[in-house]
N, C-alpha and C positions, 0 to 999 in steps of 0.2 A: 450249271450242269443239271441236266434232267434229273429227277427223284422216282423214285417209287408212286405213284398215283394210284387212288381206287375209283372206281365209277364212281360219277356226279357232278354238282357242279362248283363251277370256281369263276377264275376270272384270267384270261388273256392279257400281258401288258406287250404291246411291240412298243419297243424300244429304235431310233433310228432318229434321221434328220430328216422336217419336212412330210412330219406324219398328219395325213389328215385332207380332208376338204380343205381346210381355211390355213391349209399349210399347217398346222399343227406344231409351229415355231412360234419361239417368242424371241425375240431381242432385248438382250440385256442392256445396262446406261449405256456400254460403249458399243452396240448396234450391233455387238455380234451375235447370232444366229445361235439359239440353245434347243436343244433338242425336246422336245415335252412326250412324254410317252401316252400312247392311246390307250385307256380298257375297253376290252369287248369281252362282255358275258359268253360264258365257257362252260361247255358239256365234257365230261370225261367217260373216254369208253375207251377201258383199260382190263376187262374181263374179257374172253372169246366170245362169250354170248352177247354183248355190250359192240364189241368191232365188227362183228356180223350181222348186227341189226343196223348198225349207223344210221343213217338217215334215209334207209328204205322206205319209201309208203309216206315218205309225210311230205307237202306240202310249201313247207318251208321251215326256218330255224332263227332261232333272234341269237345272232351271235356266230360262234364257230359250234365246231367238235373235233377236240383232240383223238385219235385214235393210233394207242400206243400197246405195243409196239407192232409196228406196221410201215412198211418199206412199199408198197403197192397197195392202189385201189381198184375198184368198175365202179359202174355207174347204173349195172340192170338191173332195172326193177325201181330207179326211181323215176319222182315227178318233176323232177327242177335241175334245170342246169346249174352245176358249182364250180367255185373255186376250188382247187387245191392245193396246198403248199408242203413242198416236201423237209423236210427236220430233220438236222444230223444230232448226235447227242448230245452238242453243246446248244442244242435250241437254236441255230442259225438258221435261216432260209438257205434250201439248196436252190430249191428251183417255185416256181408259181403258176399253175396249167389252167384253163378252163375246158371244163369237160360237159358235152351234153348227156343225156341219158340214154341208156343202151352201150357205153363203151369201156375199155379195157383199158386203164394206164400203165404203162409199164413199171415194172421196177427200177427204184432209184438205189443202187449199191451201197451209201452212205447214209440213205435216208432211214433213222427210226423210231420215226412218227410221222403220222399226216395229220393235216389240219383241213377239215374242209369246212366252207362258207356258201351262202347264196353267191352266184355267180356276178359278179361286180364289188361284192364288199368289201373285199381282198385290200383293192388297189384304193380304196376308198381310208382303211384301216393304214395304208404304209407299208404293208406285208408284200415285201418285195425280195428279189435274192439277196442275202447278204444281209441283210438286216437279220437282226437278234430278237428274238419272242422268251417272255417267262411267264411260269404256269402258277399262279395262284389258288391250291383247294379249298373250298366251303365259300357260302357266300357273307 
């Protein structure tokens, strides 16, 4: 279950099967398939002034940024195409869009948090519908 957050930073664990470039699994002695979870370094923008600046103006990002609470994003005024993933309360993936810059994603009725990334990371991370994210504060 999501918590209370303040702006800053922390840490992303996605949780799921088959996270990762190098499949992000391991096989235990009887060859079954165990899940290993990924960390990605994690911005928190949980103030107004914090989800209205999100990742305007820059360039790029090492990691995600949470922005909570927030059910919809745009994209104007930045420089980089991104990922975003939409978060229902219990941290799940609703959904996973790539958005260029200049546009308008709609609202997601369930969703409240967004997660956005450089455009590709996403699927690199595991961060897909359905799978499960937990949010780690301080570093």
């Amino acid at each position: 279950m999501a918590g209370r957050w303040r702006d800053g930073r922390g840490r992303l664990i996605v949780h799921g099967e088959g996270v990762g470039d190098d499949s992000g699994s391991d096989s235990d002695s009887d060859g079954a398939v165990v899940a290993v979870p990924r960390v990605v370094p994690l911005e928190l923008a949980t103030s107004y002034r914090a989800r209205t600046k999100g990742l305007l103006g820059r360039d790029g990002i090492d990691g995600a940024l949470l922005l909570s609470p927030a059910n919809s994003i745009h994209t104007f005024r930045m420089r980089i195409p991104i990922d975003v993933a939409y978060l229902d309360r219990h941290l799940r993936v609703l959904a996973v869009v790539t958005m260029r810059p200049g546009r308008l994603g709609r609202p997601r009725l369930r969703s409240r948090h967004v997660l956005e990334a450089a455009a590709g990371a996403m699927a690199g991370w595991g961060v897909r519908a359905g799978v499960r994210v937990e949010v780690v504060e301080g570093e």
